[in-house]
PDB file with SEQRES, HELIX, SHEET and CRYST1 records, atoms N, CA, C and O in Angstrom:
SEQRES   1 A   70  UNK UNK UNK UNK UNK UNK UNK UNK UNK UNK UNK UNK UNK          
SEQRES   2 A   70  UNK UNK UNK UNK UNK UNK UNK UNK UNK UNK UNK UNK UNK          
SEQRES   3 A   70  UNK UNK UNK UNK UNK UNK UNK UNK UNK UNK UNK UNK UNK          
SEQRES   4 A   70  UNK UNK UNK UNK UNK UNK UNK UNK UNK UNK UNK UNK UNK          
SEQRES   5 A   70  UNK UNK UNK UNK UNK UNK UNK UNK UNK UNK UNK UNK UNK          
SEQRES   6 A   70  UNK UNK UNK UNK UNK                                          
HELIX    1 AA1 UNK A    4  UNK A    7  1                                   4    
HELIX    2 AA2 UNK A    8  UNK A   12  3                                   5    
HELIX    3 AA3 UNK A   15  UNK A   24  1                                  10    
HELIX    4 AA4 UNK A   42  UNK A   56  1                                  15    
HELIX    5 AA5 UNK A   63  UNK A   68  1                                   6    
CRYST1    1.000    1.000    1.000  90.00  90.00  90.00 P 1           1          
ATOM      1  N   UNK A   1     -48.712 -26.623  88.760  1.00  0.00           N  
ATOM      2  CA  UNK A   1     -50.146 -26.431  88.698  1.00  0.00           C  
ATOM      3  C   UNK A   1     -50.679 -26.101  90.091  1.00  0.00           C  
ATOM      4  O   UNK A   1     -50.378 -26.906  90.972  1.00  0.00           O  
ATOM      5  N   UNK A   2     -51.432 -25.031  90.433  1.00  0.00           N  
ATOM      6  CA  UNK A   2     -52.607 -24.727  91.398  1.00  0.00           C  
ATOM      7  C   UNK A   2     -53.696 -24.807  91.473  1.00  0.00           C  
ATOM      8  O   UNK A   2     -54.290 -24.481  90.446  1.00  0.00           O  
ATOM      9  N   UNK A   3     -54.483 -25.222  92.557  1.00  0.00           N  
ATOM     10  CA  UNK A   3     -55.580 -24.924  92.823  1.00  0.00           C  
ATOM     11  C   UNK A   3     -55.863 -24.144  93.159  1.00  0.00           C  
ATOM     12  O   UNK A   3     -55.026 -23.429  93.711  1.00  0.00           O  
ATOM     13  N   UNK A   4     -57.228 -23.715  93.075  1.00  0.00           N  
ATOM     14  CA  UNK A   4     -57.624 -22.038  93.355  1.00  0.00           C  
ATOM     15  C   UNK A   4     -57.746 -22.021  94.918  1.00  0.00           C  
ATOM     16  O   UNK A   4     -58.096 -20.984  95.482  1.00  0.00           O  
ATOM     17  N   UNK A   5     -57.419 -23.334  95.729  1.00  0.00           N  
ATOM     18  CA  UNK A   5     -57.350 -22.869  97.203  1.00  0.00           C  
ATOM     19  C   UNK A   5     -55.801 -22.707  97.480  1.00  0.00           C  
ATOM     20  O   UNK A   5     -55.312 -22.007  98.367  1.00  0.00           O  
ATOM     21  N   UNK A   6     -54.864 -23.768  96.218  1.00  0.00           N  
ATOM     22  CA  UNK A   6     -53.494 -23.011  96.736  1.00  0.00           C  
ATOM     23  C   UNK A   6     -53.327 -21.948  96.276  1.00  0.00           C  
ATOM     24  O   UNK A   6     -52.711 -21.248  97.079  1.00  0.00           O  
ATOM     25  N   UNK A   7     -53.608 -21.335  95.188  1.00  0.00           N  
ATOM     26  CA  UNK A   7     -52.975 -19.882  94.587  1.00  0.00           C  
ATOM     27  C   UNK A   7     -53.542 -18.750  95.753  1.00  0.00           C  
ATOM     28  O   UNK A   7     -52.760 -18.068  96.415  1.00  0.00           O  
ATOM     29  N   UNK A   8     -55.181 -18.661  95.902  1.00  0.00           N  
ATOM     30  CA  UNK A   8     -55.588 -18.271  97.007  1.00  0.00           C  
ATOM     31  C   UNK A   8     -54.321 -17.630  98.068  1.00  0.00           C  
ATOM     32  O   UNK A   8     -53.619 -16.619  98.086  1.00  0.00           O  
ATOM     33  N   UNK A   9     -54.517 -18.996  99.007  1.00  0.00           N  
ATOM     34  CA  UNK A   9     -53.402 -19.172  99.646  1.00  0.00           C  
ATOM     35  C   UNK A   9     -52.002 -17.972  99.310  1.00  0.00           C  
ATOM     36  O   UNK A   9     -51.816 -16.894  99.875  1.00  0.00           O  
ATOM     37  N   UNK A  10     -51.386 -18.444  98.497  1.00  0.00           N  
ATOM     38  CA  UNK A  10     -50.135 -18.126  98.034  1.00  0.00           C  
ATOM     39  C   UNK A  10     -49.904 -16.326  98.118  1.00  0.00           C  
ATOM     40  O   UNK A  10     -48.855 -15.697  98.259  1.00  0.00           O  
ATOM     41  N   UNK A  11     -51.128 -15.901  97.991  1.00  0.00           N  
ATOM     42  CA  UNK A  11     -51.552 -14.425  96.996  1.00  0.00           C  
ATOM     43  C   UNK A  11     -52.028 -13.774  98.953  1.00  0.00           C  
ATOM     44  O   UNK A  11     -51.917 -12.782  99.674  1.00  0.00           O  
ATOM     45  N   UNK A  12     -52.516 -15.052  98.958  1.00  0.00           N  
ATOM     46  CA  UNK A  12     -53.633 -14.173 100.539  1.00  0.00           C  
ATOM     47  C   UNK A  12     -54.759 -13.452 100.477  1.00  0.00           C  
ATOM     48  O   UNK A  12     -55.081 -12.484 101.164  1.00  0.00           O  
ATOM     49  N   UNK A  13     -55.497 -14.132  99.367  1.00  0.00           N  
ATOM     50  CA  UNK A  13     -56.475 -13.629  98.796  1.00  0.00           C  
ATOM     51  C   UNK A  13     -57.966 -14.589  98.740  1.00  0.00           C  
ATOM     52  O   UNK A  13     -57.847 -15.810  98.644  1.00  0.00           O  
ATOM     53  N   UNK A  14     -58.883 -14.177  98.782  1.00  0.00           N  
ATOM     54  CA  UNK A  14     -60.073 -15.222  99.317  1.00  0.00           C  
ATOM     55  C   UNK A  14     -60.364 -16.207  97.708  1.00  0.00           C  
ATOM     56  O   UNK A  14     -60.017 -15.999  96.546  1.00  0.00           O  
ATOM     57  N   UNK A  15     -60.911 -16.966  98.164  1.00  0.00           N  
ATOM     58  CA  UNK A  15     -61.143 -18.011  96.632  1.00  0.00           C  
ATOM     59  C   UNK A  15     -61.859 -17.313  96.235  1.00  0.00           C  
ATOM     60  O   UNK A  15     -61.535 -16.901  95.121  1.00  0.00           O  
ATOM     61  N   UNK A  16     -63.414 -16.648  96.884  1.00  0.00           N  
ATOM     62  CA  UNK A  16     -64.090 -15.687  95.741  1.00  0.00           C  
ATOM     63  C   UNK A  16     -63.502 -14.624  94.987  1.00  0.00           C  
ATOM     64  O   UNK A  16     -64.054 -14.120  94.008  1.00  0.00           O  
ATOM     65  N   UNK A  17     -62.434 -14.292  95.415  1.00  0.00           N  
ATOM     66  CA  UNK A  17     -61.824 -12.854  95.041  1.00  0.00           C  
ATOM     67  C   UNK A  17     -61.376 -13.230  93.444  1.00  0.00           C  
ATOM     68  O   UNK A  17     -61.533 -12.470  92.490  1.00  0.00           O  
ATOM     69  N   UNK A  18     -60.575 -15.051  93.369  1.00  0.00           N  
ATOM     70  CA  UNK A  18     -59.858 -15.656  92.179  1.00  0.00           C  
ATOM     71  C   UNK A  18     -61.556 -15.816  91.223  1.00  0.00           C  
ATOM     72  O   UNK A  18     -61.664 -15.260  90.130  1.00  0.00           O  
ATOM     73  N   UNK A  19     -62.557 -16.501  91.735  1.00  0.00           N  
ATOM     74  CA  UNK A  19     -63.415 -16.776  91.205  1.00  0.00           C  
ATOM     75  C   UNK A  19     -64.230 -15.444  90.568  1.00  0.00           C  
ATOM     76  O   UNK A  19     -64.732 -15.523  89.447  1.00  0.00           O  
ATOM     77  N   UNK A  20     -64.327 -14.125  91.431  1.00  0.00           N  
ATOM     78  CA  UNK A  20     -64.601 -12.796  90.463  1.00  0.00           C  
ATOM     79  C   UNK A  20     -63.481 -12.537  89.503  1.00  0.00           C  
ATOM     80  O   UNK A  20     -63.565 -11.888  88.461  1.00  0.00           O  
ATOM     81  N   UNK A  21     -62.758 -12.941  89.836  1.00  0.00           N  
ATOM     82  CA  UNK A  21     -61.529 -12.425  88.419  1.00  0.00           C  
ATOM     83  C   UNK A  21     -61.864 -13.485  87.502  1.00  0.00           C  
ATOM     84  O   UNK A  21     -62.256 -13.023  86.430  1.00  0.00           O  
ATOM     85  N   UNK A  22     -61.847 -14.881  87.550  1.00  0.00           N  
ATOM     86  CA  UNK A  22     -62.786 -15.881  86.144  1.00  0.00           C  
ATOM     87  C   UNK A  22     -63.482 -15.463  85.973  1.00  0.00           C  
ATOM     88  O   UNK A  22     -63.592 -15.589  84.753  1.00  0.00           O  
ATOM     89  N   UNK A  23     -64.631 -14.647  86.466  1.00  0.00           N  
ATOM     90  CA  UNK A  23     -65.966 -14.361  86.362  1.00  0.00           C  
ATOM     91  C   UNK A  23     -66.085 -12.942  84.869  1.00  0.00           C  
ATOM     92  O   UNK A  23     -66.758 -12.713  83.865  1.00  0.00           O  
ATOM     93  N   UNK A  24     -64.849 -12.305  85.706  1.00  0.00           N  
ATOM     94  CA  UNK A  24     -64.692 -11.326  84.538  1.00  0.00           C  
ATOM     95  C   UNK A  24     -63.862 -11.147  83.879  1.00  0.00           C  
ATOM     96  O   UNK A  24     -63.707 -10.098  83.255  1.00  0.00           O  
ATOM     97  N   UNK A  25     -63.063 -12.180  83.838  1.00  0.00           N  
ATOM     98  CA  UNK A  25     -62.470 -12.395  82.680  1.00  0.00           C  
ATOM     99  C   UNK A  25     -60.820 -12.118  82.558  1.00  0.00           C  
ATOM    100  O   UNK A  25     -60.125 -12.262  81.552  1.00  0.00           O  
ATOM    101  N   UNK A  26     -60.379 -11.644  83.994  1.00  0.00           N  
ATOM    102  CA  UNK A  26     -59.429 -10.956  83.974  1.00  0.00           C  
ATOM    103  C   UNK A  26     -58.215 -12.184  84.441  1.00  0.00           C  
ATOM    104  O   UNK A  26     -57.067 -12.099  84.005  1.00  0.00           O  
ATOM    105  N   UNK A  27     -58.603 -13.212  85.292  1.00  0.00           N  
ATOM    106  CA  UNK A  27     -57.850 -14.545  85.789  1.00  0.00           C  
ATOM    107  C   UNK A  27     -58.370 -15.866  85.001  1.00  0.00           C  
ATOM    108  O   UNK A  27     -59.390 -16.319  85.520  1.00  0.00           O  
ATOM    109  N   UNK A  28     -58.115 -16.270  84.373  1.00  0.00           N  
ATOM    110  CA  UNK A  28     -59.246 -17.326  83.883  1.00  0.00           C  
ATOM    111  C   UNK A  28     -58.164 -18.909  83.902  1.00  0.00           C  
ATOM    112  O   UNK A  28     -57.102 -18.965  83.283  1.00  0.00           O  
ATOM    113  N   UNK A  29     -58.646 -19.913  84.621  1.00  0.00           N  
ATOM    114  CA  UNK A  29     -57.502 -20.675  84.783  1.00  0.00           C  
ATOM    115  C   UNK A  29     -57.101 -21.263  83.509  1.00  0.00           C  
ATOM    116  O   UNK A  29     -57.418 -20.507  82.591  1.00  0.00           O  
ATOM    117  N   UNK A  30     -56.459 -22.447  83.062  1.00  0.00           N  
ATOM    118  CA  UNK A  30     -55.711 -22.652  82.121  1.00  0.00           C  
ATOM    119  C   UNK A  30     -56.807 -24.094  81.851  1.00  0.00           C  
ATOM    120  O   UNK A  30     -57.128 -24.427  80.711  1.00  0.00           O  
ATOM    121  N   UNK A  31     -57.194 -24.695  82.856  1.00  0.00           N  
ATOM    122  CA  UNK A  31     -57.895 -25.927  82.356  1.00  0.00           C  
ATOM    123  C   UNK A  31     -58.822 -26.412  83.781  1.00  0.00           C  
ATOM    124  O   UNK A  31     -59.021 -25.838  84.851  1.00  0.00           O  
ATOM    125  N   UNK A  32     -59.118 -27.287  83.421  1.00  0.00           N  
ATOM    126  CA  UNK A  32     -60.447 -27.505  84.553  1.00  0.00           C  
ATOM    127  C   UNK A  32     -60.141 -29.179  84.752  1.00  0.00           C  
ATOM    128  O   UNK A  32     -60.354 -29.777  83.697  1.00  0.00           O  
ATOM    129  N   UNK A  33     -59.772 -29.907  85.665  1.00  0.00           N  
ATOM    130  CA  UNK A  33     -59.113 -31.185  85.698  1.00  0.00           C  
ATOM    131  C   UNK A  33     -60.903 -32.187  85.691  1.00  0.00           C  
ATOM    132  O   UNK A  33     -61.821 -31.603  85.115  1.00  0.00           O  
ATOM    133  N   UNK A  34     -61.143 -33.270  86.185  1.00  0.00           N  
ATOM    134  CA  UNK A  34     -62.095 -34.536  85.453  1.00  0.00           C  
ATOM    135  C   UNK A  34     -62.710 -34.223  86.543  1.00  0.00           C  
ATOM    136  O   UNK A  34     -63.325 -35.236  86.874  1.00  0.00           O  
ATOM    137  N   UNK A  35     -62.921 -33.281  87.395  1.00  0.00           N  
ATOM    138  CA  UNK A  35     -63.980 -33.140  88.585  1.00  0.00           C  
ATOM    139  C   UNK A  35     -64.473 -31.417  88.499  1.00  0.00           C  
ATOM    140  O   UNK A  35     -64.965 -30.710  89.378  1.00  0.00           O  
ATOM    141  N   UNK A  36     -64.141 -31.121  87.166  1.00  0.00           N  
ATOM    142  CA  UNK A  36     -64.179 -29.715  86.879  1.00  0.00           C  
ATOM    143  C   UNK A  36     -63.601 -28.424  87.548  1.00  0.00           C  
ATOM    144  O   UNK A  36     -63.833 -27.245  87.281  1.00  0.00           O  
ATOM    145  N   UNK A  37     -62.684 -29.044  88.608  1.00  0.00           N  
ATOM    146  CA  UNK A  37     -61.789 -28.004  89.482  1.00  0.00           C  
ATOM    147  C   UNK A  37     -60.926 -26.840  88.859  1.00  0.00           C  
ATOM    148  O   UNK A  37     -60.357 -27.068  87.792  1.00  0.00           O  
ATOM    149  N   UNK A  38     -60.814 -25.806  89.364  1.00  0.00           N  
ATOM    150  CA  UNK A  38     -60.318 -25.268  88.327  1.00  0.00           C  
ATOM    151  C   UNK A  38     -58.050 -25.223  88.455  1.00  0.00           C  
ATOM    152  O   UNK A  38     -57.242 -24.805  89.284  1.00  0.00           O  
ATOM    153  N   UNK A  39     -57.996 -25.692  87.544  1.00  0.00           N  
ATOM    154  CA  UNK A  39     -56.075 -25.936  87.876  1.00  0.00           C  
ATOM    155  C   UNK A  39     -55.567 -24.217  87.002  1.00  0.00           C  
ATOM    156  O   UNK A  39     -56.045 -23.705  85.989  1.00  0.00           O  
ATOM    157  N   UNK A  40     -54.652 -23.817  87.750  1.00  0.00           N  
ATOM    158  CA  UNK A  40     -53.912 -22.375  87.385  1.00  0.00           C  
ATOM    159  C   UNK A  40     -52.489 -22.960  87.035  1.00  0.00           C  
ATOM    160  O   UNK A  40     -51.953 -23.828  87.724  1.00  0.00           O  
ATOM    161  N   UNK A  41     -52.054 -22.536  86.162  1.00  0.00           N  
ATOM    162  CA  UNK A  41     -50.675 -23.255  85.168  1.00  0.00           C  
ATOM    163  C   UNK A  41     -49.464 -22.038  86.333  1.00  0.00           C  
ATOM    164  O   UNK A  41     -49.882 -21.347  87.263  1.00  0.00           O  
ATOM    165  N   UNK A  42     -47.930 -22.134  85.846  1.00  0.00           N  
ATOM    166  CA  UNK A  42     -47.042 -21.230  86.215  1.00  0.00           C  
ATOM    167  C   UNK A  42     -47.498 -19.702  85.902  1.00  0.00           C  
ATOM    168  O   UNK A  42     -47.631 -18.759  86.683  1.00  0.00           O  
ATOM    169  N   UNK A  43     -47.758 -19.799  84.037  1.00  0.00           N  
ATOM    170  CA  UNK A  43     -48.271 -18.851  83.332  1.00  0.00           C  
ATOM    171  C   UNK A  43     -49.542 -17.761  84.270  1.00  0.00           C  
ATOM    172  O   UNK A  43     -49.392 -16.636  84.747  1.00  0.00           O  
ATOM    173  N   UNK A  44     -50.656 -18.598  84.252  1.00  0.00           N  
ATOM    174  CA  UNK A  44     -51.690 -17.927  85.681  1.00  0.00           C  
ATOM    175  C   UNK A  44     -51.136 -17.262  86.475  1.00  0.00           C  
ATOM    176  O   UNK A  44     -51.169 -16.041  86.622  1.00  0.00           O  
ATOM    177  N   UNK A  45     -50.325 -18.424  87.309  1.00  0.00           N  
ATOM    178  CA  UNK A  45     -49.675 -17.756  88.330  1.00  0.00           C  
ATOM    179  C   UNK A  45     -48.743 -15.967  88.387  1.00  0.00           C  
ATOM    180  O   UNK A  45     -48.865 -14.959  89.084  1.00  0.00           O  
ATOM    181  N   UNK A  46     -47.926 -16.348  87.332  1.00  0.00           N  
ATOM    182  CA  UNK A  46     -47.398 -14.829  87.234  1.00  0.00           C  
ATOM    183  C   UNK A  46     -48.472 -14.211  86.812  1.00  0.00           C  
ATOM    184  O   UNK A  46     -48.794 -13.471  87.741  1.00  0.00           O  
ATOM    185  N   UNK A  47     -49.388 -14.056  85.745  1.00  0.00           N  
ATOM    186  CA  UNK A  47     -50.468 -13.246  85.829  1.00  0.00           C  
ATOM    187  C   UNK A  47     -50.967 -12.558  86.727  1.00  0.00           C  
ATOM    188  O   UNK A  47     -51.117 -11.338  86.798  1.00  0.00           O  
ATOM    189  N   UNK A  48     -51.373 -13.823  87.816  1.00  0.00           N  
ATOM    190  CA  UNK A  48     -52.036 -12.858  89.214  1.00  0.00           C  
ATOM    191  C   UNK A  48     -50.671 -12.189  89.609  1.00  0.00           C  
ATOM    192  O   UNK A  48     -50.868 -10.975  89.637  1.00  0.00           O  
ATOM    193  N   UNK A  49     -49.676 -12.413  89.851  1.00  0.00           N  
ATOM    194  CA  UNK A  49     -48.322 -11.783  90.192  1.00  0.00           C  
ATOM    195  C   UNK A  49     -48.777 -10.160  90.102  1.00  0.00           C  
ATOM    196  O   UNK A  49     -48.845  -9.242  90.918  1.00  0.00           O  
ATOM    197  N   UNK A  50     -49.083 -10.330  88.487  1.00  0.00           N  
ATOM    198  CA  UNK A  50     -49.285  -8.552  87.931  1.00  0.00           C  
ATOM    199  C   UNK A  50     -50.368  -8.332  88.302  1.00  0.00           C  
ATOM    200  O   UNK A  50     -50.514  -7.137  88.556  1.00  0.00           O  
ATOM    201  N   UNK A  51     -51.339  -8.999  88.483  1.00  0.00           N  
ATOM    202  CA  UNK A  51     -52.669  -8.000  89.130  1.00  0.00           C  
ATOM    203  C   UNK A  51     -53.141  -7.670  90.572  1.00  0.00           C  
ATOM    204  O   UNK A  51     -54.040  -7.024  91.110  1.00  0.00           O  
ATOM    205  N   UNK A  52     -51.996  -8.502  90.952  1.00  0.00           N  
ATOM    206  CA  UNK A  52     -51.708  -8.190  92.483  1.00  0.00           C  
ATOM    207  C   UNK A  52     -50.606  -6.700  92.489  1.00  0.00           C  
ATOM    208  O   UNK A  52     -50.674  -5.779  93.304  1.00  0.00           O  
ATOM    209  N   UNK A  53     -49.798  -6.801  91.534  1.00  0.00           N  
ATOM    210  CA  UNK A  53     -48.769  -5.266  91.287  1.00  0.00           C  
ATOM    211  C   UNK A  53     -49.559  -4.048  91.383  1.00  0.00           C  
ATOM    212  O   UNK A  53     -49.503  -3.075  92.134  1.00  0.00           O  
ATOM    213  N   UNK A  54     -50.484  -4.448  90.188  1.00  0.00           N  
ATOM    214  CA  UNK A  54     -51.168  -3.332  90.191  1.00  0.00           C  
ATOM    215  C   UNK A  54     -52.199  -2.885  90.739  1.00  0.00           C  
ATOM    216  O   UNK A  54     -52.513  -1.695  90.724  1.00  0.00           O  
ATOM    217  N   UNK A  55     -53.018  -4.042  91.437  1.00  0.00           N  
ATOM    218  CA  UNK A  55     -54.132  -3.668  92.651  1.00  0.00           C  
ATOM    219  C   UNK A  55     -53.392  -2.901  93.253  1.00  0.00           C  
ATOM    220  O   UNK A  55     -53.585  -1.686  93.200  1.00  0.00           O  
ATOM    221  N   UNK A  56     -52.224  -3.529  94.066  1.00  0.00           N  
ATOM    222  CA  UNK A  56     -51.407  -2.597  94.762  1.00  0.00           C  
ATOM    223  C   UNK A  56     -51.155  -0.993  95.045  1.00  0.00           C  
ATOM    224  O   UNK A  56     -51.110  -0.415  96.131  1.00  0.00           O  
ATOM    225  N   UNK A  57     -51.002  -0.453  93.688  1.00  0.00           N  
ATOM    226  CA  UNK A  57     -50.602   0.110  93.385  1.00  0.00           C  
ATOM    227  C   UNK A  57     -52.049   1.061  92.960  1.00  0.00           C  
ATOM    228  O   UNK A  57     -51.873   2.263  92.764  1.00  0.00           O  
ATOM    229  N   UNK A  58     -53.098   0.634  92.861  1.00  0.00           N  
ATOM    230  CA  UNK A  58     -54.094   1.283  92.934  1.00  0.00           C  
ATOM    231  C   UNK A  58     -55.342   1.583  91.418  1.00  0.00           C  
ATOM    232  O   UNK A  58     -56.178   2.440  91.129  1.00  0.00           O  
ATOM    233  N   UNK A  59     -54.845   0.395  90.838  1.00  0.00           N  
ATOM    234  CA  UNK A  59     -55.126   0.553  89.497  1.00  0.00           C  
ATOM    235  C   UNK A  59     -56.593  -0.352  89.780  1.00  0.00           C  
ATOM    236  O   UNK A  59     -56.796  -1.285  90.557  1.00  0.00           O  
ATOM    237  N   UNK A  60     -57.401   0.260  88.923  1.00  0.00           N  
ATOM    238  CA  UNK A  60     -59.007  -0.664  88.561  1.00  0.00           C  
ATOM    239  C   UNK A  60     -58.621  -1.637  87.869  1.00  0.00           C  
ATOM    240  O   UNK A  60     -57.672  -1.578  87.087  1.00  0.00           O  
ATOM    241  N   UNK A  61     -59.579  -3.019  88.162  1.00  0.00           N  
ATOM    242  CA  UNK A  61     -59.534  -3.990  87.280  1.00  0.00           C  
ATOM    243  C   UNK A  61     -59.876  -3.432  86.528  1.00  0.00           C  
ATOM    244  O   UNK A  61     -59.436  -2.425  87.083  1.00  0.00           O  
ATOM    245  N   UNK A  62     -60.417  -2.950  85.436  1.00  0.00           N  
ATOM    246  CA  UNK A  62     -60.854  -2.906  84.138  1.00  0.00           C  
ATOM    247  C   UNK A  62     -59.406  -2.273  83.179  1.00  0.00           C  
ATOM    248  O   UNK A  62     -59.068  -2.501  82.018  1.00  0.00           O  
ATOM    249  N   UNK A  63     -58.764  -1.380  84.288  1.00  0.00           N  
ATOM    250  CA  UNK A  63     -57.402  -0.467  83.394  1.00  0.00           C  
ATOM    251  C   UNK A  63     -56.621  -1.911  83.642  1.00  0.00           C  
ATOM    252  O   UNK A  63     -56.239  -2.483  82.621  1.00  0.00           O  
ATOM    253  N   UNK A  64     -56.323  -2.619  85.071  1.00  0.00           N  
ATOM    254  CA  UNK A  64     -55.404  -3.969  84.426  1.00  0.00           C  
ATOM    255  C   UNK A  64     -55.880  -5.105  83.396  1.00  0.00           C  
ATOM    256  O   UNK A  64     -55.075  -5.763  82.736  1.00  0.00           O  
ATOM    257  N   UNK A  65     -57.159  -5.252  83.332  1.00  0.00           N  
ATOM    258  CA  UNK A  65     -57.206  -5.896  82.180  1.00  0.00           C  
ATOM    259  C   UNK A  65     -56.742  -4.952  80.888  1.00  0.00           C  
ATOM    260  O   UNK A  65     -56.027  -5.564  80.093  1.00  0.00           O  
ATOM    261  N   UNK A  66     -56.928  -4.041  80.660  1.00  0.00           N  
ATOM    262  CA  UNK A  66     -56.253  -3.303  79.575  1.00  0.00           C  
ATOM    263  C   UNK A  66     -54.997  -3.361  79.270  1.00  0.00           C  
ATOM    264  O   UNK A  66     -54.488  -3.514  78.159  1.00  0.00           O  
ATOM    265  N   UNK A  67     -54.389  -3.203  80.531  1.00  0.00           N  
ATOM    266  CA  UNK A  67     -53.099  -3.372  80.237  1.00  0.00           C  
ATOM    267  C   UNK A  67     -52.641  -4.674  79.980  1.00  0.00           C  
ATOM    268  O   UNK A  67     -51.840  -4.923  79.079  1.00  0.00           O  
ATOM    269  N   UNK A  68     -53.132  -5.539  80.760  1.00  0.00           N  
ATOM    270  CA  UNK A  68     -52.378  -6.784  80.555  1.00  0.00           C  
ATOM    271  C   UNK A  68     -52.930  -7.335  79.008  1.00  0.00           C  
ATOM    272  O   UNK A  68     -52.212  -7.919  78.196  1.00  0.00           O  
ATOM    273  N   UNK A  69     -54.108  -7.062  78.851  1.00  0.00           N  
ATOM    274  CA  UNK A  69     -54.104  -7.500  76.993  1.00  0.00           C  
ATOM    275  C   UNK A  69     -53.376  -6.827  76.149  1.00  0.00           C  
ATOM    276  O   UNK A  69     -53.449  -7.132  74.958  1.00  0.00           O  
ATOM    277  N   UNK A  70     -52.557  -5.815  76.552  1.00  0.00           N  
ATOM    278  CA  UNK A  70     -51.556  -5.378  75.466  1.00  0.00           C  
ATOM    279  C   UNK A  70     -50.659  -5.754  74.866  1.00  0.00           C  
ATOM    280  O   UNK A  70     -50.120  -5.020  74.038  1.00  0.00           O  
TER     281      UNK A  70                                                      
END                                                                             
């Protein structure tokens, strides 16, 4: 399990950057622990894996959410 300051971290990516991807729908964590924090499962984790691939690589969020709901 992660927090959105370790995944952050991990990715090298700012916490707002994880918090616009909940926002739209494209990262959304797995559960929210008794202080409403948000916890990212393994599952999450490879997720961002792929939307870090494909930022990379030059793709719009809106085409990786497409893809990844396939």
């Amino acid at each position: 399990m992660y927090t959105i300051g370790k995944l952050a971290r991990k990715f090298h990516i700012s916490r707002s950057t994880l918090l616009y991807y909940d926002l739209i729908g494209l990262l959304t964590p797995s559960k929210r622990d008794s202080n409403k924090y948000r916890i990212y499962s393994d599952k999450d984790y490879e997720r961002l894996e792929k939307i870090m691939l494909y930022r990379e690589a030059g793709i719009s969020l809106d085409k990786i959410r497409n893809i990844l709901e396939t």
